[in-house]
Steps between C-alpha positions, in 0.01 A plus 500: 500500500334446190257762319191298550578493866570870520162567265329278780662719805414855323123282505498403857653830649280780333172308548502582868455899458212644576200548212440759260116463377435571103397924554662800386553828677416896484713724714562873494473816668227714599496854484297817637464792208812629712674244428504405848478142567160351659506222753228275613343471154257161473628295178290230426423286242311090449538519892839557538574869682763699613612841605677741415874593733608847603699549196139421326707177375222258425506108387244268360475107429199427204400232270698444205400462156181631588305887491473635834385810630719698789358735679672762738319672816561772754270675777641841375508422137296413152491117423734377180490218338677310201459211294810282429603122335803371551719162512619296716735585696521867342565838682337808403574817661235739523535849682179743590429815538132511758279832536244598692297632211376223248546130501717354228439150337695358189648204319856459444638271237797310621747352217681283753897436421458123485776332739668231310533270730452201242803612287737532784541873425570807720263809463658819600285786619635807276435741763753297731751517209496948480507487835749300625843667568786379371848650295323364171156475553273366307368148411832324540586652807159302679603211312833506700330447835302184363635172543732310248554866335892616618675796408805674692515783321242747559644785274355215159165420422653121417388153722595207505201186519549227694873384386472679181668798368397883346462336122254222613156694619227615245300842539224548269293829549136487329592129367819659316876380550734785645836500476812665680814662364793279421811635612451708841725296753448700813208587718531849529499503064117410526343790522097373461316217494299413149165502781362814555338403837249855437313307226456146664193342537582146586801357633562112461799303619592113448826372597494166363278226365305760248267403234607425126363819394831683663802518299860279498631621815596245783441755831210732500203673362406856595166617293397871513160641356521876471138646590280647242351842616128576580543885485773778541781489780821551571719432761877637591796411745832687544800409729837557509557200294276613242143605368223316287174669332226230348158663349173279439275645192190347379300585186189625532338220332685279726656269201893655558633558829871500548743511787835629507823561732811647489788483771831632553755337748838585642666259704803765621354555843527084549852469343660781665440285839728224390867458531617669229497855457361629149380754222201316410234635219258287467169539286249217481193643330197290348185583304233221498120464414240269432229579244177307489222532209126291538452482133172290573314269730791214378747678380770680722894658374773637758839646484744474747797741431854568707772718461798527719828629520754418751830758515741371701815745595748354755787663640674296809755698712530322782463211740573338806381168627563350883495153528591170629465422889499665817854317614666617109343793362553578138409773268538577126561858414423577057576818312346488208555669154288521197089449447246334399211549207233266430178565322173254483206593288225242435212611279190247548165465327258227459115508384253220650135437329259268646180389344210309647430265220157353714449460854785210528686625286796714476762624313826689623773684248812625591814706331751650681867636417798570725817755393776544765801696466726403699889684592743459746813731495755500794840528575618493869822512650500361896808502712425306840681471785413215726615468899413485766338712759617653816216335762647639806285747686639799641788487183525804287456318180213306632303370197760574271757232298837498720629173276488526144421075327498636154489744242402495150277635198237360320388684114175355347386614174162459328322588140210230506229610258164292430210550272230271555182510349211211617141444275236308635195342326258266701132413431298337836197356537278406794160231456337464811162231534334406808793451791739499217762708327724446243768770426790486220718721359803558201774763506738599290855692598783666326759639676800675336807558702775694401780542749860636513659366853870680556629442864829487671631510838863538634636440819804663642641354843785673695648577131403197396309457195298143532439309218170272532531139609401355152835660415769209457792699697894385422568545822302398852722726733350809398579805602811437624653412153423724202253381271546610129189439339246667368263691738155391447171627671382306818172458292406577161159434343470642116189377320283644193193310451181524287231259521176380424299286742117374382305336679116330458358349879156449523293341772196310630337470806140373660375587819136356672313548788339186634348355885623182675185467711504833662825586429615742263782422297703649176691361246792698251691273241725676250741421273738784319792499223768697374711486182786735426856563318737754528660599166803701432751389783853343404375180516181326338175577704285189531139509537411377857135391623349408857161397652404619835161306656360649809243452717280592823286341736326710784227400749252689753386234731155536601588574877401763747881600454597713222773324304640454152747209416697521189766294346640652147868455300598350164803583254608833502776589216638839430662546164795693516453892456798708319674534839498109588663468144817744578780279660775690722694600198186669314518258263119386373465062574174491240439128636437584843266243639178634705539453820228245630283490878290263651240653764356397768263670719233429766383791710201536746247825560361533820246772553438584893356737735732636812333771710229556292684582174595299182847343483628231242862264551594406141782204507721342231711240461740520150733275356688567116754275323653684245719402206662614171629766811656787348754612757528878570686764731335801668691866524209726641232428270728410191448116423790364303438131366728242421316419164435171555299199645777285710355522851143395650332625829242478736277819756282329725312719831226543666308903554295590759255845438249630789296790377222658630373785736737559779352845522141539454443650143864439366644161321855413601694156507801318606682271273767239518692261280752247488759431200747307399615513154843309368702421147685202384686623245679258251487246801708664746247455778228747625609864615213787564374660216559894514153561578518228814282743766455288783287691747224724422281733746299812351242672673258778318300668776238764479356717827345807608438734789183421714460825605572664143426275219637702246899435638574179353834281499636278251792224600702316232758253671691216319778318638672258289789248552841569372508393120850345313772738506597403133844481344796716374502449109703168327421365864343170571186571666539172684798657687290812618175380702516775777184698537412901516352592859144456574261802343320677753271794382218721628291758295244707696316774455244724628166639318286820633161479233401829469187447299351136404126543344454164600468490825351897490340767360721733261624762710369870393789663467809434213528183623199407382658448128638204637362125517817441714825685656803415702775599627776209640839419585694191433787359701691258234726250714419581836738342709776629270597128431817442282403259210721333237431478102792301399841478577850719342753280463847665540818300429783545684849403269734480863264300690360342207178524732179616326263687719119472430386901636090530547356764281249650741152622439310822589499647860218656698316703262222780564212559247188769480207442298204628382217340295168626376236377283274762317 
């Protein structure tokens, strides 16, 4: 079927739902001055009424775009009532507190957080994000559950966009580029997330098809705005996984206000549930804060500051891994030897001014500088012994190896140091006239790598040192004739590299507003570039340049049904970063080409009413032909690339998201997607790309108790499709297409709000000093699922058999909370 024809049955299908009229809605709770809840209150407001439940839960439909007066009645009680503007479409949430003694009228100002429905971009509701259980929580952890966004590893803070991998998705926080460390190659290394989710304001998420104002990345855009403080707060949360502390301060004359966090995480209590048995000392600890200064009416400077420092102490001792099937049973058994010591520190800093040249008129600055120090130090000795396992019930060694296949040792060794220091320069403007708006914008970026790679790995099989395949043996009957050469590691990567990388991109985009008869309709044309050279590799850098044109169409047909239509794409090109230039060997390639993306995306918002309460279906369809493909292997969330541009590729799918109020009062939403992603590599034919995730299903689901409001529950369930198993090294990955089992994962957890001012008066005794307080429990991986990371390969010298063992994920994990906001 051809993409018009599709376009037309997306059309056809979601015109029959029911209407959604052009209104917005207040809802809230109402509340005695004992914080009891008060049914049977009259709401009413431009002849639209309603009443209040038995949990005092009330909800209103009013006029958008317009001032309107609510007013709120009871036999018993004083009348209220509030004025309030809002936008289409928009939800406010307003709780109230009724007496008997005086009536209370007021006007509330309402800065509504705009839906971007034109731009094809996902708003996520902070609160949802703190919230929201999960074994990393925080923003990435709700982007996990959306559809197109895949991750099977729930111990990283990494996703993967829609075909793409960990390198190709942007995150900007207040309109400034972040950046991860370089070297960390597992999961469980992490430690925190650049986003401190305490300070967000606004969360906005695009997963293909963004505007020309986003960088050269061919997946994703996630844009953060930290919020800028009113007056003094502070909130705190402490678990077993860790704490956080972030304080709001405001000058008196209100021109400084500043917020700032600091966390600490340890990840022991989630990786003493896997397979292995460890020592692990871990200690992920960042500082961050955002300082804002209103110098005048036009003139505004911030800061945005992070430090963090990641101390990573491994010690293995053990492990012991069942596998196979239920008819042949097999289990590796590893004793290990030897530790592991990595260190990550980052230092971050950038300053942002903005000044309001006129009324049209603006003008954006922005520096920034990254320093990461980067070590990874191990040396680990594992002797395995791989059988199989006794399956007969009633045995005495039931569960236990009764045939040994193999036995053998592997050593690895590592001294990988990096320095990297990044500089950023950009100047943006933004013109705006009438429906119009023209934005541009210039950057400059250094970035200064110097990196020492020293890694080696031997294998030992039943006595048997192996030499890697690349080796040019004298003899193919090994080992039953003596070989007499020289013993050589099964890999060996030793690299020193220092290099410069600059870089000038600059971009240019329009946007307009504009009516086909009564029909609303938007327009975003872009075009960006990019120039850069890498200097001081073995071989001559040559400077490289690319244009990227982009563009969006969206339309709100002038129907009783509330829909948005949007078609957006154009070339997408992502210039190779430091790690995209590092081939297998660690050997810099300065002529790397970028890797190049053509989008195409038409997606469909459909705004609806089901049992009286607001839902929306957002749809897309995708399709990307990429070329210039620079090949790449995953091991946990270490991407090694091949350092070159032999292969092309193609991710086409379709995602499905239904969000709305399930529960009265709470958002929630089910998502699904379909992907299929595949490689042709130097013309050998198409195989799946390591990121191939077929199957997608994530639901995020909020409730509460009727009878006691206060108990709430939070449900975070993702289920995934099994993703390539990958390949043992030297191996040709067309030779190894088997798959990892499907991922299967449940986070819950359970929320008793002790105090919420919202929704009540302060309480009078201590825990009146708090705007909020809980107390909760969290259930990471409910159903105690076994999930797969990656595979081990072990290689058997007898059998000359190689054995692809799962690496398994976290168990069923318990978690206490508590949170409180001063």
């Amino acid at each position: 079927m051809s993409i018009s024809k599709i376009i037309l049955v997306f059309v056809v299908f979601w015109t029959g739902f029911s209407s959604f009229a052009q209104s917005a809605r207040v809802k809230g709770i109402i509340l005695d001055n004992n914080n009891q809840p008060i049914d049977n209150v009259n709401v009413s407001c431009s002849g639209s009424s309603a009443q209040s439940d038995t949990n005092g839960f009330y909800q209103i439909k009013i006029p958008a775009d317009k001032k309107v007066i609510i007013v709120f009645t009871h036999v018993a009680l004083k009348k209220a009532a509030i004025s309030v503007t809002l936008e289409s479409s928009e939800d406010y949430e307003f709780n109230l507190v009724m007496n008997d003694q005086q009536e209370q009228i007021g006007e509330i100002i309402v800065t509504a957080n705009k839906r971007r429905e034109v731009q094809g971009i996902t708003v996520i509701n902070p609160e949802v994000i703190r919230k929201m259980p999960g074994a990393n929580a925080g923003i990435e952890n709700i982007l996990k559950v959306l559809p197109g966004v895949n991750s099977n590893n729930e111990l990283s803070t990494q996703y993967a966009v829609r075909g793409g991998n960990y390198d190709e998705n942007l995150v900007y926080v207040n309109e400034i580029e972040v950046y991860r460390p370089f070297l960390i190659r597992s999961g469980q290394q992490e430690g925190l997330s650049f986003t401190n989710t305490d300070l967000v304001q606004n969360v906005d998420f695009s997963a293909g098809g963004f505007q020309a104002k986003f960088g050269d990345k061919l997946s994703s855009v996630l844009d953060i705005t930290y919020r800028k403080p009113t007056k003094f707060g502070a909130s705190f949360e402490a678990s077993l996984l860790g704490a956080s502390l972030s304080v709001d301060a405001v000058s008196k004359d209100k021109k400084w206000n500043a917020i700032s966090g600091i966390r600490y995480r340890n990840n022991s209590l989630l990786v003493k549930s896997q397979d292995s048995q460890t020592n692990f000392k871990p200690s992920f600890v960042d500082v961050q804060t955002n300082v804002n200064y209103q110098a005048s009416a036009k003139w505004q400077w911030s800061f945005l500051g992070n430090i963090s420092q990641n101390n990573y102490q491994y010690e293995p001792l053990t492990r012991q891994t069942k596998f196979g099937t239920v008819d042949k049973p097999m289990a590796l058994s590893v004793y290990y030897e030897g530790q592991e010591k990595d260190k990550y520190d980052t230092y971050f800093g950038a300053i942002k001014t903005t000044y309001k040249v006129s009324d049209n008129f603006t003008l954006k600055f922005i520096g920034s500088a990254f320093h990461t120090l980067e070590q990874e130090y191990f040396d680990i000795l594992a002797q395995y012994r791989l059988g199989d396992v006794d399956a007969t019930i009633g045995s005495d060694t039931y569960g236990d190896v009764s045939f040994t296949r193999g036995i053998g040792s592997q050593l690895h060794h590592a001294r990988n140091d990096l320095d990297a220091f990044i500089v950023n320069a950009e100047i943006k403007g933004v013109h705006e006239w009438r429906r119009n708006q023209l934005e541009w914008g210039i950057k400059y970026t250094r970035e200064s790598i110097r990196d020492r790679v020293i890694e080696w790995e031997v294998i030992d099989s039943a006595g048997f040192s192996i030499n890697p395949p690349i080796i040019d043996l004298p003899k193919k009957d090994q080992p039953y004739f003596p070989y007499t050469g020289p013993l050589v590691p099964y890999q060996n990567v030793r690299a020193i590299n220092f290099n410069t990388i600059n870089r000038f991109s600059a971009y240019g985009q329009w946007s307009r507003k504009s009516y086909v008869g009564n029909n609303e309709i938007w327009i975003n044309a872009g075009m960006r570039m990019h120039s850069w050279e890498v200097l001081g590799a073995l071989e001559q850098g040559k400077s490289q340049f690319v244009f990227s044109p982009r563009a969006q169409l969206a339309l709100k047909p002038n129907w009783e049904k509330e829909m948005v239509f949007r078609i957006s794409g154009g070339w997408y090109h992502q210039p190779p970063f430091y790690r995209e230039l590092r081939n297998a060997d660690g050997v810099v390639r300065p002529n790397v080409k970028a890797q190049q993306s053509v989008h195409f995306v038409a997606s469909n918002d459909y705004s609806f009413e089901m049992c009286s309460r607001p839902f929306k279906l957002i749809s897309e369809l995708y399709y990307k032909s990429l070329t210039d493909v620079n090949t790449y292997t995953i091991d946990n969330v270490r991407i090694r690339y091949a350092a070159s541009n032999v292969a092309k590729a193609y991710a086409q799918g379709l995602d499905f998201r239904l969000n709305g109020e399930f529960v009265p009062g709470t958002e929630s939403w089910f998502s699904f997607g379909y992907l299929k992603t595949e490689e042709n590599s130097e013309g050998k034919g198409y195989i799946a790309r390591p990121t191939d995730q077929r199957l997608k299903f994530g639901i995020l689901f909020q409730d509460y108790m009727p009878t006691i409001p206060s108990m709430k529950l939070y449900l975070n369930l993702v289920y995934n499709t099994g993703l390539p198993g990958g390949s043992p090294s030297y191996s040709d990955p067309y030779l190894y297409q088997n798959r990892l089992n499907d991922y299967r994962r449940v986070d819950i957890g359970f929320s008793k709000v002790l105090v919420d001012n919202a929704i009540g008066k302060s309480k009078t005794n201590w825990l009146g000093n708090f705007k909020e307080l809980s107390v909760g429990l969290e259930i990471f991986n409910l159903f105690n699922n076994q999930n797969a990371i990656t595979n081990t390969w072990v290689r058997d010298v007898y059998s000359k058999s190689e054995y692809a063992i799962p690496n398994y994920m976290t168990t069923r994990v318990f978690n206490v909370k508590l949170s409180a906001k001063l």
